[in-house]
C-alpha positions, 0 to 999 in steps of 0.5 A: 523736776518734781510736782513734789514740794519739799514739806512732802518729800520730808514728811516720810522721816516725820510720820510714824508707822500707822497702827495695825490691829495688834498695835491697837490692842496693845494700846487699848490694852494699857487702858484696860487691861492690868495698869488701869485695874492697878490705879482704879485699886489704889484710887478706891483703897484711898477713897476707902480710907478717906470716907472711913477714917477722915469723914466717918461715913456709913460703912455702906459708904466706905466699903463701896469703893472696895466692894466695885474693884473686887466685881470690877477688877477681882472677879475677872482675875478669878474667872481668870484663874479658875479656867486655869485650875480647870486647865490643870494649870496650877501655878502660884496666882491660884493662892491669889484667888483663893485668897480674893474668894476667902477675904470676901467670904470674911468680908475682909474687903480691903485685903481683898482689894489689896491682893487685887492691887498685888495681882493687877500691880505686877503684870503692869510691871511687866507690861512697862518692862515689855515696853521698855524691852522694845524700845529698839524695836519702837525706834526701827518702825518709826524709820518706816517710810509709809509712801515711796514716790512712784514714777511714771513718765515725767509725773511723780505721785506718792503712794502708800508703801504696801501699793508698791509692785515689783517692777515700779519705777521709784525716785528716792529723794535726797537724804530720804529713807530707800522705801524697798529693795531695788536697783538703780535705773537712773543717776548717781550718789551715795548710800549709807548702809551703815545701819543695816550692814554694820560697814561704816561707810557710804557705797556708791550707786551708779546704774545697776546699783543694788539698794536696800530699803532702810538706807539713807540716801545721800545728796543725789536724788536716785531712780530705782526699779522695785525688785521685791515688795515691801514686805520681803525687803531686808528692812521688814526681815530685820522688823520680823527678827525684833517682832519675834523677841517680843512674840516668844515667851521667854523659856526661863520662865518655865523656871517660875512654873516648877518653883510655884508647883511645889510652893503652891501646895506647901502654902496650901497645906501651912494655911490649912494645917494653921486653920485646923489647929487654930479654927481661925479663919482670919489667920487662914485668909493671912497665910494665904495673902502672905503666900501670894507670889504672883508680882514674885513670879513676874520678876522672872521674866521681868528679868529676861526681858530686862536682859533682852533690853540690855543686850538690845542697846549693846547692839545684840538681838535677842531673837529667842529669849530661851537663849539667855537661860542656856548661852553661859550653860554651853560647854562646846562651842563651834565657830565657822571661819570668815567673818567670825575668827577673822576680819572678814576683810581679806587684803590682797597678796598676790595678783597672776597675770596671763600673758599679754596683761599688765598687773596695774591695767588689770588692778585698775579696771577692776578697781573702778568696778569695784567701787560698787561693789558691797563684796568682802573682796572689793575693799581689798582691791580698792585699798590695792589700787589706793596703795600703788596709787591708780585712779578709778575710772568712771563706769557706764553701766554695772551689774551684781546679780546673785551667782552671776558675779560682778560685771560692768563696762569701764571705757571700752573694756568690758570687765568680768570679775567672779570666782574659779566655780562660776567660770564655766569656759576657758578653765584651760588658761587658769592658773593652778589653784591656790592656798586662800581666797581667789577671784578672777577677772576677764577682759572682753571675755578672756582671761586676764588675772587671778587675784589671791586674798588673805583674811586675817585674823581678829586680833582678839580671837586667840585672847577670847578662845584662850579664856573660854575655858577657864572663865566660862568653863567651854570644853571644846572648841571646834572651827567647822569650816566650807573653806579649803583645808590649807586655809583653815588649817593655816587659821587655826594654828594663829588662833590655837584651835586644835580640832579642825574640819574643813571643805565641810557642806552645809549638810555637814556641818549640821552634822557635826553639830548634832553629833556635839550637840547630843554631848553637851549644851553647843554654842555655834558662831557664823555668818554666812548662809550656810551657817544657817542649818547648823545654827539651828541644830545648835542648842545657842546659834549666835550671827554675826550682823544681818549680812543674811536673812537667812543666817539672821532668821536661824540665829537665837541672837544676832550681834550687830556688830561683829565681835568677839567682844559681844559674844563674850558680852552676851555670856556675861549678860546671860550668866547674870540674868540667870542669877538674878532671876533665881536670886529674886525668885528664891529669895523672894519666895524665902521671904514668903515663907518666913511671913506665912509663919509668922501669920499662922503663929499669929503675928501678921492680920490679913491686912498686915500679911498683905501689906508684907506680901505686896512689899516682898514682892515689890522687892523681888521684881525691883531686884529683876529690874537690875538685870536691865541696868548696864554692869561696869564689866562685860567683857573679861579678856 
């Protein structure tokens, strides 16, 4: 069937994404950037004390070691530095430079190098602490496939996956990875989706058939037409939202910022004011080394970025870091309905038959269309039609299109199933609008049956709303709402939610928000596509899955599996990071000072202060690192 051997089918799973410009910088960056000025320190600090103490060389000789890191390593950190007090940014590293400056002036070499290692040393950290952050996002670019099997005619050829066009014909292989979105044109099988929709189960795929790029063929090969390009496909967009968690710079830092600008001068002023009263300058250069918190202001997004790392492996997304500071600040919270209170998985309660249909005829038929269908309704008449045990039958051709319904012909019948707004003939043979969800379904162009659905509640939701208040101090709690009044209303009274808006547009419910959001810090919950505007009027938007680009792109974080559990989680996470951060910070900068006067009071030589100061900071980046370790209780409900 193939010219294709088998070792070249599977070597899609085994290559890894070819590196762009960013990711060549990225790695040539852990060579020369930070991590390499911290080992070329440590190599000459101990090639200092080998020549110096165990050989007794020349001081020429033993002081090389030092003097090549501070031209090498110090004098790019102080170019550095003073762009940046020319830029009128003055934040606590620039006591790392003055200290570099005033320990050559001394000719206090190994202070010097040491407050090199202490600069150079910290940023390592949190470059190992980014690369340990995006280990998730590490893992979805090796699933990549970088050729997809074009077609053309009987031959099959591999290209590249970004040479593929809108409209190439493409064979997936069995249990390859599907390289574009696309649909079905020939053959039939299975898909699992799980990764990218969250359901656990494998859809089938029969012509008509809708793809995703990311899901794992089953045993069948597949043929698929190309319906966007690689870079538009869902896989990239999931690619896109963990690429801007690593791109955003963590607002929680600001935090570090308006702590050093007072640190700054207060340091300043304790080693001046210890210069003017002692005339020593050695005690001056050893305020000045103590005061030195560039590792100690690094723990803070250590710690953001170690949240983002915890929360990635609870299966949260972490789009904007700045959600981590404000989550557990948000004192109103707003949920949209379906999907988020409830199950998303309604089950059907009524079924009402025009004259001349048989209920089961009508289930059965739209039963075997749905067995291809990834709506929140399909499963519920798939499990109707287990349950009175009728029988799919097979489906000779399908088709899903956006705004079009589900269509397809089963036998000889030709089946329509869409909803009471898309009908726009017959609406005078339409039974009478009814409480809950409805689709209807038309045989041969005539009306058949409309089918009625209930969406339950999650069983957890009236514990989780209940215990906001008095565990997370939440306020307000609000159920916005597109869906009809008597459905929602009927929902709120399960769930205990006493302010309701219901039958509310997109354009509302932003409304809505704003109007809360301009009251207190506001947390919103949703789904769906049209949650997306409002996601992003609140001060925290939190999706539920990647069931939409949209909603996924609006979103601050995405919980990847759908659960209250994890909103609640995400509160936890944010709470102790926040504490963490200010733990290490404070803490550390306490710490600080107290070295700071033991220096000025003499106590502490340079060399000594260094050595305390690179301890100190040690200490509180250490302490940030813990905000990645998994706590034994992330829920409380």
């Amino acid at each position: 069937m193939s010219s294709v051997s088998k070792v070249e089918r599977e070597l899609p799973l085994k290559r890894s994404v070819r590196l762009s410009p960013t990711h060549m910088r990225t790695l040539l960056g852990r060579w020369t950037g930070a991590p390499a000025i911290s080992v070329l320190t440590v190599i000459a600090i101990f090639l200092h004390l080998i020549f110096r103490y165990a050989l007794g060389t020349t001081r020429t000789i033993y002081l090389a070691p030092l003097i090549a890191v501070l031209i090498f390593g110090g004098i790019p950190l102080v170019v550095t530095l003073t762009k940046k007090a020319f830029a009128r940014e003055f934040g606590s590293d620039l006591l790392a430079g003055i200290s570099i400056v005033t320990a050559v002036l001394l000719g206090e070499y190994l202070v010097g190098a040491i407050v090199v290692l202490m600069l150079s040393g910290g940023t390592a950290l949190e470059e190992l602490a980014s690369r340990r952050a995006s280990s998730v996002l590490d893992a979805l670019a090796k699933r990549i496939p970088q050729i997809a099997h074009r077609k053309a005619g009987a031959a099959i050829s591999d290209v590249p996956l970004d040479a593929v066009a809108v409209g190439d014909v493409l064979v997936v292989f069995p249990h390859e990875i599907c390289p574009v979105d696309g649909a079905v044109i020939e053959g039939h099988g299975k898909m699992d989706e799980a990764y990218l929709t969250g359901e656990p189960f494998e859809i089938s795929k029969t012509p008509g058939s809708l793809v995703l790029s990311g899901a794992i063929n089953g045993d069948s090969a597949l043929t698929i037409r190309a319906e966007k390009l690689a870079v538009d496909s869902r896989y990239a967009t999931i690619m896109r939202v963990m690429q801007e968690t690593e791109q955003k710079r963590p607002r929680l830092r600001r935090l570090g910022d308006k702590l050093g600008a007072w640190y700054t001068p207060i340091a300043l002023l304790l080693a001046i004011g210890t210069w003017a009263a002692t005339q020593e300058s050695r005690r001056f250069l050893a305020v000045l080394v103590v005061a030195t918190p560039c590792p100690l202001l690094i723990a803070i997004p250590v710690a953001v970025i170690g949240a983002i790392s915890l929360s990635a492996r609870r299966g949260i997304i972490i789009k904007n870091p700045g959600v981590l500071e404000e989550i557990d600040r948000c004192r109103t919270l707003i949920f949209d309905k379906t999907g988020t209170l409830t199950y998303g998985k309604p089950k059907l309660s009524e079924i009402k038959c025009a004259d001349g249909y048989e209920r089961k005829d009508v289930l059965r038929l739209a039963a075997s269309l749905e067995v291809y269908s990834k709506h929140p309704l399909a499963m519920a008449i798939l499990d109707a039609a287990r349950t009175e045990g009728l029988r799919t039958e097979p489906v000779s051709e399908i088709s899903e299109r956006p705004g079009e319904g589900l269509r397809g012909t089963v036998g000889d019948r030709k089946v329509l199933i869409t909803g009471r707004n898309k009908v726009a003939v017959q609406k005078g043979k339409l039974p009478a609008v009814a409480p809950g969800l409805e689709c209807l379904v038309f045989l041969d162009g005539d009306f058949a049956a409309a089918f009625h659905f209930r969406d339950a509640p999650r069983k957890d939701s009236r514990l989780f709303l209940e215990h906001l208040k008095p565990r997370h101090a939440i306020s307000k709690v609000m159920l916005v709402s597109g869906d009809r009044e008597s459905e929602v209303r009927y929902l709120a009274g399960i769930v205990g939610i006493r302010e309701v808006h219901s039958a509310k547009s997109p354009e509302e419910k932003v409304e809505i928000v704003r109007e809360e959001a301009k009251r207190q810090k506001t947390l919103f919950v949703g789904d769906g596509i049209n949650d997306a505007p409002a996601m992003q009027a609140a001060t925290v938007g939190v999706a539920f899955g990647l069931s939409s680009d949209i909603t996924s792109e609006a979103a601050d974080a995405v919980v990847m599996e759908t659960s209250l559990g994890k909103v609640d989680e995400l509160m936890h996470i944010g709470r102790r990071m926040r504490h963490i951060a200010l733990e290490s910070a404070v803490g550390g900068m306490a710490l600080s000072v107290g070295g700071m006067l033991a220096a000025a009071l003499g106590h502490l030589p340079p060399v000594g202060g260094a050595i305390a100061q690179e301890v100190i900071d040690l200490l509180a980046v250490l302490n940030a690192v813990r905000v990645a370790l998994p706590f034994k209780v992330l829920t409380d409900f």
